[in-house]
Short mmCIF file of the C-alpha atoms (twelve columns), coordinates in Angstrom:
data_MODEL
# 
_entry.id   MODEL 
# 
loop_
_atom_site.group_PDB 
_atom_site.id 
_atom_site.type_symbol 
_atom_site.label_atom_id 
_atom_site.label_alt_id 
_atom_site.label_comp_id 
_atom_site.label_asym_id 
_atom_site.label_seq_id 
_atom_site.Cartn_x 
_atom_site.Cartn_y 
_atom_site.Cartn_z 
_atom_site.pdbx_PDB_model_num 
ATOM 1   C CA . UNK A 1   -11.524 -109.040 -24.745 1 
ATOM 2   C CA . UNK A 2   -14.203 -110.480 -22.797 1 
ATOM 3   C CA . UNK A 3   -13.895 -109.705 -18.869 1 
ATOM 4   C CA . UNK A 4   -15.114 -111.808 -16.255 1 
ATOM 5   C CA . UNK A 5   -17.133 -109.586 -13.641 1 
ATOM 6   C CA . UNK A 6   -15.490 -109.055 -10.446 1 
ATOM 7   C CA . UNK A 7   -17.604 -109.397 -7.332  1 
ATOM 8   C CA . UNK A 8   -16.197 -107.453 -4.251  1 
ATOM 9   C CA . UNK A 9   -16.785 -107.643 -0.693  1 
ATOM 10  C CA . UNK A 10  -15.870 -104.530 0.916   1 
ATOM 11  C CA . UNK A 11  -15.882 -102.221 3.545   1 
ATOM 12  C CA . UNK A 12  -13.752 -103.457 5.784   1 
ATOM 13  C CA . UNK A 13  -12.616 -100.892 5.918   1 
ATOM 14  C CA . UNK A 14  -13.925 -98.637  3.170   1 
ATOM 15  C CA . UNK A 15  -10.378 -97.090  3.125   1 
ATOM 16  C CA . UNK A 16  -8.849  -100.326 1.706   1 
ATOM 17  C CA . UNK A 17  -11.559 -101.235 -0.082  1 
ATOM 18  C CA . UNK A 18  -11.336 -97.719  -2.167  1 
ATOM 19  C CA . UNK A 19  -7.222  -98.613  -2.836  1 
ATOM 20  C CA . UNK A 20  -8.801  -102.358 -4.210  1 
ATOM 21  C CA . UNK A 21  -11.099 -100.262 -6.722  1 
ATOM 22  C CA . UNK A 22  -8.128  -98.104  -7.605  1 
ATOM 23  C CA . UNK A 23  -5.790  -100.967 -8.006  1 
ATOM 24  C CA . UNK A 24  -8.282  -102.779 -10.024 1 
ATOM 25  C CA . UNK A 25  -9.264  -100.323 -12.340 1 
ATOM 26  C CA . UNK A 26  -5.400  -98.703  -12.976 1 
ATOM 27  C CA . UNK A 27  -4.468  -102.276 -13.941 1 
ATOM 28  C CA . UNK A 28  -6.827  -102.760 -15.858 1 
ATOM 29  C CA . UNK A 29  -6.724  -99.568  -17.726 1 
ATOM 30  C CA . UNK A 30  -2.768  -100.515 -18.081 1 
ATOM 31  C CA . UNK A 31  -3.247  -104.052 -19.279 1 
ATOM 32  C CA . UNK A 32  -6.375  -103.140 -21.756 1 
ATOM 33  C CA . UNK A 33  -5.628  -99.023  -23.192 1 
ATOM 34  C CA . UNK A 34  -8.084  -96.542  -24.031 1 
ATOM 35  C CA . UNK A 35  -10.089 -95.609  -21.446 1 
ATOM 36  C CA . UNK A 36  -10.848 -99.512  -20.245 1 
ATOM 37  C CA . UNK A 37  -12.003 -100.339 -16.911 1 
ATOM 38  C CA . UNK A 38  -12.988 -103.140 -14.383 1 
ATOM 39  C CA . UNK A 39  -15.952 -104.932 -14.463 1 
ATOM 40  C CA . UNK A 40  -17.103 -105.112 -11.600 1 
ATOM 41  C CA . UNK A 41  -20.099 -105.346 -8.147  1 
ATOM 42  C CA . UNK A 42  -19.368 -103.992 -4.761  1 
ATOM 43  C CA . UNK A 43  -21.068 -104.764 -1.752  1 
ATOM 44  C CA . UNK A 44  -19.876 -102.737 0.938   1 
ATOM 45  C CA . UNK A 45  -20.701 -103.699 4.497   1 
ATOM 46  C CA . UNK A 46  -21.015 -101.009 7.593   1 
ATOM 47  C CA . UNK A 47  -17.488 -101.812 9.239   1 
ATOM 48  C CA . UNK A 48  -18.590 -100.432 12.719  1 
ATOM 49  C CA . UNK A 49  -20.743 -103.886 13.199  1 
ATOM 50  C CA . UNK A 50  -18.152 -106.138 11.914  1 
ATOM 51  C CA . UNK A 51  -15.634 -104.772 13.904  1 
ATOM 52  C CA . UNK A 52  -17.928 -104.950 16.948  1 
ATOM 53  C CA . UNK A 53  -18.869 -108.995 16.024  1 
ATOM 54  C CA . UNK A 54  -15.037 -109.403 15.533  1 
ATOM 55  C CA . UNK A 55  -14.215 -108.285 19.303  1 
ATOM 56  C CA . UNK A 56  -16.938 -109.992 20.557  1 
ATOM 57  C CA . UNK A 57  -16.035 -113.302 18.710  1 
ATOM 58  C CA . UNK A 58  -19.455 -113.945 17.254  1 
ATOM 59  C CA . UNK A 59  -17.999 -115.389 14.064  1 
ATOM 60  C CA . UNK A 60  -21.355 -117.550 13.201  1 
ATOM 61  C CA . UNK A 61  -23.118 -113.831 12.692  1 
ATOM 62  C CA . UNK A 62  -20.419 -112.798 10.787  1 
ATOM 63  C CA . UNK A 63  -20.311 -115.468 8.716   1 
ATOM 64  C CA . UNK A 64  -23.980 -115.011 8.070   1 
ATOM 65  C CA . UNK A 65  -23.068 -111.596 7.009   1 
ATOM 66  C CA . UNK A 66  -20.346 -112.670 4.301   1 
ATOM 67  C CA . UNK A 67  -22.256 -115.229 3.244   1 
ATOM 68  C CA . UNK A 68  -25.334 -112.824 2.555   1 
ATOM 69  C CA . UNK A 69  -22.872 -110.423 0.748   1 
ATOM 70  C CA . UNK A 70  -21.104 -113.297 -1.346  1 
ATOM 71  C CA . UNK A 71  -24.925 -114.273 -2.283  1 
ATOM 72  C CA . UNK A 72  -25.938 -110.911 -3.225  1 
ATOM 73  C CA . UNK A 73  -23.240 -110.269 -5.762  1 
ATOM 74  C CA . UNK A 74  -23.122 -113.644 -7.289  1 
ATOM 75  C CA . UNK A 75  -27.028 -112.299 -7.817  1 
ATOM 76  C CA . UNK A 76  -25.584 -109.158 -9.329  1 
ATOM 77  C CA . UNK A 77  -23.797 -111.548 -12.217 1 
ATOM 78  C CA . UNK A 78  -20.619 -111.452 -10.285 1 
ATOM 79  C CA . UNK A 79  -18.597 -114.415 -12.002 1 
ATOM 80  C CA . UNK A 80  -15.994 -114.756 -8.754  1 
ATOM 81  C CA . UNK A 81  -15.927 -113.442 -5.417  1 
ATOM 82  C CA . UNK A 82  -12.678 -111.073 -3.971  1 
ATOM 83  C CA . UNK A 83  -13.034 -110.668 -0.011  1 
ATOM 84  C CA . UNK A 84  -11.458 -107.271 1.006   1 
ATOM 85  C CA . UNK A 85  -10.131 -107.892 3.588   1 
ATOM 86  C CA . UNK A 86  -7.531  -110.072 5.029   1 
ATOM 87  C CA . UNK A 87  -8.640  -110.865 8.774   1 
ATOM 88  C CA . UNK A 88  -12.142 -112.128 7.134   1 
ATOM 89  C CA . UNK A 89  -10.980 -115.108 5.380   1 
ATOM 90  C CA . UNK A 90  -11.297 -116.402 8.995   1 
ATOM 91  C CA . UNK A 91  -14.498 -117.292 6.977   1 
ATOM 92  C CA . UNK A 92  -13.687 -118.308 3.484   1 
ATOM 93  C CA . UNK A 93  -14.683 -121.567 3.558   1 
ATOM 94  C CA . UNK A 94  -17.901 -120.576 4.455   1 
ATOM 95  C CA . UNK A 95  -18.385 -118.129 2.392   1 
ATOM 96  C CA . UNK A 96  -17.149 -120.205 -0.626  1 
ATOM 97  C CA . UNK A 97  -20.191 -123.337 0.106   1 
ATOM 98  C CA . UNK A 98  -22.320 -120.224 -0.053  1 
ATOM 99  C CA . UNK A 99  -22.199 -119.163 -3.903  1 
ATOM 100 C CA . UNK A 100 -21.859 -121.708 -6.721  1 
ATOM 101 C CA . UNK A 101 -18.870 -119.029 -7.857  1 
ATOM 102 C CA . UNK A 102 -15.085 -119.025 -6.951  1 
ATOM 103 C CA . UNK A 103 -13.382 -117.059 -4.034  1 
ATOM 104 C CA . UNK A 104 -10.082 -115.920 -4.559  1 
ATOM 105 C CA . UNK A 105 -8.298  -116.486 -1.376  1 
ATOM 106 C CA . UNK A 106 -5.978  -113.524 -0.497  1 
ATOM 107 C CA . UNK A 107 -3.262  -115.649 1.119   1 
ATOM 108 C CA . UNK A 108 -2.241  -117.946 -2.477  1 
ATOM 109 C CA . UNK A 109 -1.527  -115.041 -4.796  1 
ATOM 110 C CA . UNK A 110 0.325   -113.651 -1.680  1 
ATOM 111 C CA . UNK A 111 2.295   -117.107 -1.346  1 
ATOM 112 C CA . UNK A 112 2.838   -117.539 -4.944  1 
ATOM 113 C CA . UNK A 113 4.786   -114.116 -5.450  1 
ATOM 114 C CA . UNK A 114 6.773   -115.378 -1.806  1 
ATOM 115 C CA . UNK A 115 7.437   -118.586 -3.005  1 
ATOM 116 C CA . UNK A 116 8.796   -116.788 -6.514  1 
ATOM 117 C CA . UNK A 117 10.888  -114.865 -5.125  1 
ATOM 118 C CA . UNK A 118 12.275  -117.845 -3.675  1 
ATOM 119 C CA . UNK A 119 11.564  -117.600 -0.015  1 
ATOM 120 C CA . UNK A 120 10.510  -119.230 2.639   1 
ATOM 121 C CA . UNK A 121 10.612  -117.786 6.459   1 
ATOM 122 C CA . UNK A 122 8.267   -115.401 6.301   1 
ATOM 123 C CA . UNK A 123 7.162   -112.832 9.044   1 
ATOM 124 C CA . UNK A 124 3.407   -111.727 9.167   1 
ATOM 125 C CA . UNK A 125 1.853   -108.568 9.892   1 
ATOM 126 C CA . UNK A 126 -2.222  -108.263 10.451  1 
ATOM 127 C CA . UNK A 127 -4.968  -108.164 13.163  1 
ATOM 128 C CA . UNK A 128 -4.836  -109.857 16.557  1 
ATOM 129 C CA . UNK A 129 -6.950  -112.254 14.392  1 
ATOM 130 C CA . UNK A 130 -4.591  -112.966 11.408  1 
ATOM 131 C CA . UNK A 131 -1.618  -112.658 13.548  1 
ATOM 132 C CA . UNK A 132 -2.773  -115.734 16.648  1 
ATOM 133 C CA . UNK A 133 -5.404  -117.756 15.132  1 
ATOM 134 C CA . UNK A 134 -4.222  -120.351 12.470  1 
ATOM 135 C CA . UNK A 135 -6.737  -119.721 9.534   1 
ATOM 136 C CA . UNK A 136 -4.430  -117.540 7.689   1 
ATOM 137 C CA . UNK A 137 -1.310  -118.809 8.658   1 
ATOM 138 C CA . UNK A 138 -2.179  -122.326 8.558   1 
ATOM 139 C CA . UNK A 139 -2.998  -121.736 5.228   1 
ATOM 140 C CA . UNK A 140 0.367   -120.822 4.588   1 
ATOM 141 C CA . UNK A 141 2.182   -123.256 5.907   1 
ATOM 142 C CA . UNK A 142 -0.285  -126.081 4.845   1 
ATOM 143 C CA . UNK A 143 -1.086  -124.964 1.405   1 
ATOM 144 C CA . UNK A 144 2.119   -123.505 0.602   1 
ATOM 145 C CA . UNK A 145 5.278   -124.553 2.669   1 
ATOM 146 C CA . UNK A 146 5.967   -121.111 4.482   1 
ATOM 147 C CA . UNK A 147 7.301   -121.022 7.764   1 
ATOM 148 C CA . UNK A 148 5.482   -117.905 9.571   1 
ATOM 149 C CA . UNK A 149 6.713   -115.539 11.910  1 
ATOM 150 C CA . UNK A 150 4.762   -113.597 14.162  1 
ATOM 151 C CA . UNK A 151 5.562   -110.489 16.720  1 
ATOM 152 C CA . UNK A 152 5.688   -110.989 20.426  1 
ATOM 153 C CA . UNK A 153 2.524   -110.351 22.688  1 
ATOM 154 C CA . UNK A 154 3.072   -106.859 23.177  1 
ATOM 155 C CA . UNK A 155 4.020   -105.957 19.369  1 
ATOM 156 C CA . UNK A 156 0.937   -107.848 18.191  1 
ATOM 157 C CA . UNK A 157 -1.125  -105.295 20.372  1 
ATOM 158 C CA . UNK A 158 0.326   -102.856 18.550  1 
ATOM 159 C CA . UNK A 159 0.639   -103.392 15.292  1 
ATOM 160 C CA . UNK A 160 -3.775  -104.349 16.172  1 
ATOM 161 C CA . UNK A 161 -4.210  -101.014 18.326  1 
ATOM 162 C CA . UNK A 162 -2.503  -98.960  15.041  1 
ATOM 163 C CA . UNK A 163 -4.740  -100.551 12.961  1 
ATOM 164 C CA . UNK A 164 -8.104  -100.752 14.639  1 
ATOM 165 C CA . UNK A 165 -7.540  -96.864  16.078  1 
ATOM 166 C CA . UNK A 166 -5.893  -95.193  13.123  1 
ATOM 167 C CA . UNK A 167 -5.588  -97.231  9.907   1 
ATOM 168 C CA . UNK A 168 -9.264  -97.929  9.055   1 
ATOM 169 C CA . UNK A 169 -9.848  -94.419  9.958   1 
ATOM 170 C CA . UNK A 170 -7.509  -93.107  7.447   1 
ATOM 171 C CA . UNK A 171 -5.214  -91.905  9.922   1 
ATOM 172 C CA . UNK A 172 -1.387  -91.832  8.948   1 
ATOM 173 C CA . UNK A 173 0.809   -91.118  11.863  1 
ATOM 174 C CA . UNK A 174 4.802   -90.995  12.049  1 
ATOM 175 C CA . UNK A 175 4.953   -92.407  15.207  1 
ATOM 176 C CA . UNK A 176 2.841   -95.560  14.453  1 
ATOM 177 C CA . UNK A 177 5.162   -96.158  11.372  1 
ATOM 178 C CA . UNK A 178 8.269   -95.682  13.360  1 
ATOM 179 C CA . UNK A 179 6.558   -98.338  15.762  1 
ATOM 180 C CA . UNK A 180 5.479   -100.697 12.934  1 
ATOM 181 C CA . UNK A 181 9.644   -99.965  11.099  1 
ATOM 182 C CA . UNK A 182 10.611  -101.320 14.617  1 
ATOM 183 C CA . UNK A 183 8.488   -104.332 14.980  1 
ATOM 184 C CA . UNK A 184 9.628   -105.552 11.358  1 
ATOM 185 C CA . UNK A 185 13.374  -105.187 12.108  1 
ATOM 186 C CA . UNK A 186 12.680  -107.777 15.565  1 
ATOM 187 C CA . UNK A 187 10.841  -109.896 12.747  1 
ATOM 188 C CA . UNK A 188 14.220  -109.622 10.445  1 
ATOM 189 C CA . UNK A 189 16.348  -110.171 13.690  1 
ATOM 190 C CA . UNK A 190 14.495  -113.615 14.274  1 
ATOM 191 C CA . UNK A 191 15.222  -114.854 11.089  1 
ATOM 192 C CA . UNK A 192 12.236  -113.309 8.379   1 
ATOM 193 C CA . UNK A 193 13.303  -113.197 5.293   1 
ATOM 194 C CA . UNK A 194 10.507  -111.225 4.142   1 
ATOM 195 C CA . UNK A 195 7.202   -109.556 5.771   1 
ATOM 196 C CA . UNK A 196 3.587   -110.070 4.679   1 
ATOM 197 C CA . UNK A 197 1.072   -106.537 5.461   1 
ATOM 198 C CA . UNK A 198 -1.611  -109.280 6.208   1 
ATOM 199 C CA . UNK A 199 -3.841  -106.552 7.047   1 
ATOM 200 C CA . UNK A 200 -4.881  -104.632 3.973   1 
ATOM 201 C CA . UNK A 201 -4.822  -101.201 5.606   1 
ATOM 202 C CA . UNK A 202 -1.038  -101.316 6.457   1 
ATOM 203 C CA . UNK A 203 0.009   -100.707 2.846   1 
ATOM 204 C CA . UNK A 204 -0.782  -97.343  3.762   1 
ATOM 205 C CA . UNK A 205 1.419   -96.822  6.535   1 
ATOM 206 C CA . UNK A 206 4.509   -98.445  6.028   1 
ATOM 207 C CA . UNK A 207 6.436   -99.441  2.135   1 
ATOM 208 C CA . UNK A 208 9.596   -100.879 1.172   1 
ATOM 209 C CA . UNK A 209 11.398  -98.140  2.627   1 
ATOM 210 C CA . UNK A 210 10.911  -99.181  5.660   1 
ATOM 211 C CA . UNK A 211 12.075  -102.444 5.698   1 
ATOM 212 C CA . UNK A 212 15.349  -104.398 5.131   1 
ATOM 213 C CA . UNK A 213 13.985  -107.310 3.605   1 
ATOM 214 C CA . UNK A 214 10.894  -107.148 1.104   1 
ATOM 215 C CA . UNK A 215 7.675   -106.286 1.965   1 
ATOM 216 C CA . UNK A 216 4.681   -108.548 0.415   1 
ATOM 217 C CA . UNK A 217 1.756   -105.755 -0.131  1 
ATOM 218 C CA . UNK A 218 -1.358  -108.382 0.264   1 
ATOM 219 C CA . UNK A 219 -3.919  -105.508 -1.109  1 
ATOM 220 C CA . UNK A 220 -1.793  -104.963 -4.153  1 
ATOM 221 C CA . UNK A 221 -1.003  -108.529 -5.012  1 
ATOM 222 C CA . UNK A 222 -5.048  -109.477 -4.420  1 
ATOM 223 C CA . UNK A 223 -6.289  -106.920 -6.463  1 
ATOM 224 C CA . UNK A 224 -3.955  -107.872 -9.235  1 
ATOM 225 C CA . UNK A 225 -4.634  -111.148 -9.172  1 
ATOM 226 C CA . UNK A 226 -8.317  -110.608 -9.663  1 
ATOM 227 C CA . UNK A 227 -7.254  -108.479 -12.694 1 
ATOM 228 C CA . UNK A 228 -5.437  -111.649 -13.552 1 
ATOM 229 C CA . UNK A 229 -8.603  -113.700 -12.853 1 
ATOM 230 C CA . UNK A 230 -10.751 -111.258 -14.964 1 
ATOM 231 C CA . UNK A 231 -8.778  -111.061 -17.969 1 
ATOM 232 C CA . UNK A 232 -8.502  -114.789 -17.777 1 
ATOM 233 C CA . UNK A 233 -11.940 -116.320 -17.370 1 
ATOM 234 C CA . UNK A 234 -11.391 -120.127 -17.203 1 
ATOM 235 C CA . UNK A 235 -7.675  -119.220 -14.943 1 
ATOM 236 C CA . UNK A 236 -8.679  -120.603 -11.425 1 
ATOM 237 C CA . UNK A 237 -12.629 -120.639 -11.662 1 
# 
C-alpha cells in the first residue's frame, strides 16, 4: 500500500513532537505488519524563540516562521502538512495559503471523535493562547457546533504556568496533576461533559484517570488521523 508522506512541523515542544513520531509510527506498524513504518519529513523548530515571539505577541514573525517550515517540507515531497502543536494553529490559515498541500487542522479530528461520542459541552484545556483567544475555540463552535468551556482567570494561569515551566521541559510533577485533576472537576461542575488536552504536552501529565468525564487526548487523535490521512491518499487532500 502506497503511503502518502507525512510532513511535520515540530518542536514545539520537542517532547510532544517525539510522542507524534511514536504515535505515528506504532500505528502505523499496527495498521500495516512487519516491520512497516511512517513516511514521513520533520522540521523541527528551536522552541526557545517561539515561545519568546508567543509572549511577546509578534505573531506576523511567527507566522513567517511556520510558513517557512510548511514550505520547506512540502520541498522535501511532503504530500500534507501536520502542525505539532495545538496553540500554533493560531496560524493555520496562514500557513495553509503558504504550500499548495493540505494542513490537517488539529481541532476537526478532535471534534469529530467529540461529536461521535455524542457530545456537545465541552471544556478546554491549553495555553493562555488556546484557552482566551477564539482561533481554536471559534473553530469549534463555528465549524463544529461545540459549546466550549474554559477555566477561570486564575486556573488558566495555571494550567499555562504548568505547561510553559514544566511540561515542555519534560517535567512530570504530582502536584501540578493534582492541580490540573482539580481544575477539570470545576470544568465538570459547570456543566462539561467532556475535556479537550488542547495543549499537546498535557497528555503527559494527566489521563482518564483523572477525570470523571472523558478526556479528548488532541496529540493522540492528530497523529492518528494523519495515519488515517496517509493510508488514505485522496481522504481530505
Amino acid at each position: 500500500m502506497r503511503q502518502a508522506t507525512i510532513g511535520l512541523i515540530g518542536g514545539m515542544s520537542w517532547e510532544s513532537s517525539a510522542e507524534y513520531y511514536r504515535i505515528i509510527n506504532r500505528e502505523m506498524n499496527r495498521r500495516l505488519g512487519g516491520v512497516h513504518s511512517a513516511q514521513c519529513l520533520m522540521y523541527s523548530l528551536d522552541f526557545e524563540e517561539i515561545k519568546r515571539l508567543q509572549h511577546e505577541g509578534d505573531w506576523d514573525r511567527l507566522a513567517t516562521e511556520m510558513k517557512a517550515a510548511a514550505v520547506r517540507l512540502e520541498r522535501g515531497g511532503a504530500d500534507f502538512i501536520v502542525l505539532c502543536t495545538n496553540t500554533m494553529h493560531r496560524l493555520a490559515d496562514a500557513i495553509s495559503a503558504s504550500v499548495s498541500i493540505p494542513l490537517l487542522h488539529i481541532a476537526d479530528p478532535t471534534a469529530g471523535r467529540i461529536k461521535a461520542a455524542g457530545l456537545e459541552r465541552i471544556g478546554l484545556l491549553g495555553t493562555a493562547f488556546t484557552m482566551e483567544q477564539d482561533f481554536y475555540k471559534g473553530r469549534l463552535h463555528e465549524h463544529h457546533g461545540l459549546e466550549v468551556i474554559v477555566p477561570d482567570e486564575d486556573d488558566r494561569r495555571i494550567v499555562h504556568e504548568i505547561i510553559y515551566k514544566e511540561l515542555v521541559l519534560g517535567q512530570i510533577r504530582p502536584e501540578s496533576r493534582q492541580a490540573y485533576r482539580a481544575i477539570i472537576a470545576c470544568l465538570i461542575e459547570r456543566g462539561a461533559q467532556a475535556v479537550i488536552l488542547g495543549c499537546t504536552e498535557i497528555m503527559m501529565l494527566v489521563s482518564d484517570e483523572d477525570s470523571a468525564v472523558p478526556l479528548f487526548d488532541t496529540t493522540t487523535i492528530h497523529a492518528l488521523a494523519a495515519v488515517d490521512w496517509a493510508l488514505k491518499p485522496t481522504k481530505g487532500l
